[in-house]
C-alpha positions as CSV (number, residue, x, y, z in Angstrom):
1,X,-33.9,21.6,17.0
2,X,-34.6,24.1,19.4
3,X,-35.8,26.9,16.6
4,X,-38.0,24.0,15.2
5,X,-40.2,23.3,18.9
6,X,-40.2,27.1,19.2
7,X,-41.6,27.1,15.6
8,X,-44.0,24.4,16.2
9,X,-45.5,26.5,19.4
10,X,-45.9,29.8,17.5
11,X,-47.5,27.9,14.4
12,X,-49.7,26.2,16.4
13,X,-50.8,28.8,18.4
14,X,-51.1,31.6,16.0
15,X,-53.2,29.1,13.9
16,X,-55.6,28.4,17.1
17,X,-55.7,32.2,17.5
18,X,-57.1,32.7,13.5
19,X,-59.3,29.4,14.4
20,X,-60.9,31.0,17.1
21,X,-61.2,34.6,15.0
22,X,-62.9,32.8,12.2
23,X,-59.9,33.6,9.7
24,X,-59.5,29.9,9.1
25,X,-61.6,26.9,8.9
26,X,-60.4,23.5,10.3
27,X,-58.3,22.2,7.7
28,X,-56.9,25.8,7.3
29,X,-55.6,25.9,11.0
30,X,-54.4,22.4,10.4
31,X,-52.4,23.8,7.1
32,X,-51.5,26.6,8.3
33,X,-50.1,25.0,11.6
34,X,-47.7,22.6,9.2
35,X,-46.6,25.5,7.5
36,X,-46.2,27.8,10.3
37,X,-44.1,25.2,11.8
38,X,-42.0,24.8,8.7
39,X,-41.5,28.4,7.8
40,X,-40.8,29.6,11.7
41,X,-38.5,26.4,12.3
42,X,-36.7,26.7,9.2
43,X,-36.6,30.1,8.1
44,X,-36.8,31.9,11.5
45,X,-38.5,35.4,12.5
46,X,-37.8,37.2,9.1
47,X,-39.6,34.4,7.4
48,X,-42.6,33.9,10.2
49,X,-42.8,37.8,9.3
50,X,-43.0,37.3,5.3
51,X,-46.1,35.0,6.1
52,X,-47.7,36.4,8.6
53,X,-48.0,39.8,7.1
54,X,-49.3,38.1,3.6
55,X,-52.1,36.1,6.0
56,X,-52.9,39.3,7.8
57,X,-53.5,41.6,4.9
58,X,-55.6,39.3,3.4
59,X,-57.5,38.4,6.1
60,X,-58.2,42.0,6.8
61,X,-58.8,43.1,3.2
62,X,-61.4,40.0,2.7
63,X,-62.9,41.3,6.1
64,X,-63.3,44.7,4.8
65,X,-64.4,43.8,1.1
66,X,-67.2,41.4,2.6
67,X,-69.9,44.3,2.5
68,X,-68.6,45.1,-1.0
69,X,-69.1,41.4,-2.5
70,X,-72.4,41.6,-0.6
71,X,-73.5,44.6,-2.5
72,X,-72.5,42.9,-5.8
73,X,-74.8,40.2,-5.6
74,X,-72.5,38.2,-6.3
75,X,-72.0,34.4,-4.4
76,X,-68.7,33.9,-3.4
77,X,-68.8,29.6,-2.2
78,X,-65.7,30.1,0.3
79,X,-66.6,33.3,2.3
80,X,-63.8,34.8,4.0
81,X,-62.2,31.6,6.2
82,X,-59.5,30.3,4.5
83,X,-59.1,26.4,3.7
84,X,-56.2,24.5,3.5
85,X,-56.2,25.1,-0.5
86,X,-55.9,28.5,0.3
87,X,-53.5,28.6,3.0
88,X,-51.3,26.1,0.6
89,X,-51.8,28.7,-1.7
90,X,-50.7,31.7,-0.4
91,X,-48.0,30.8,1.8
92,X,-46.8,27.6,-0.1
93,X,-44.0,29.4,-1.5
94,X,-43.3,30.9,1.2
95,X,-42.8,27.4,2.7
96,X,-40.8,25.9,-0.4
97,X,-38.5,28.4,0.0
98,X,-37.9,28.5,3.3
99,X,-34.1,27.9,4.1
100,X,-33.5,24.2,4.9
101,X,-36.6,23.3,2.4
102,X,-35.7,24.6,-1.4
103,X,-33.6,28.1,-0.5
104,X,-30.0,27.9,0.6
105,X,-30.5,32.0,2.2
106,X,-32.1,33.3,5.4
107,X,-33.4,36.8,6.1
């Protein structure tokens, strides 16, 4: 129960903390809260890792290609801030297979 509160805090908060750097819109820091909270509680650090180096690479590399899709003038609707389709998206697996959830390991 413990690992799940201390889960809950760091997903919460490292969610606020890509709120307030623009990386995420609401329902994305809502999302990304949940499964924060799932994949820290459940899976522990090694997990929490897994995800947050996937969120941070591509949060960094949409950052950095932003002048690059500008130059293409091409429209791309969601921007950089991901959504809660996105955040489902590219962590969802992460929290399906979380131990406790779908995945009988740790790491």
């Amino acid at each position: 129960m413990a690992k799940f509160l201390i889960g809950l805090v760091a997903g919460v908060g490292i969610a606020h903390l890509a709120y307030r750097a623009r990386a995420l819109n609401r329902s994305g820091g809502i999302a990304a809260a949940v499964l924060g909270t799932v994949v820290f509680g459940l899976g522990g650090v090694g997990w929490a890792v897994v995800l947050l180096t996937i969120f941070i690479t591509s949060s960094a590399l949409s950052r950095f290609m932003k002048s690059r899709k500008a130059s293409l003038g091409v429209d791309f609707a969601k921007g950089s801030r991901r959504d809660a389709g996105q955040v489902a998206a590219n962590g969802g697996v992460a929290g399906a297979i979380s131990p406790g959830v779908l995945c009988p390991f740790s790491l």
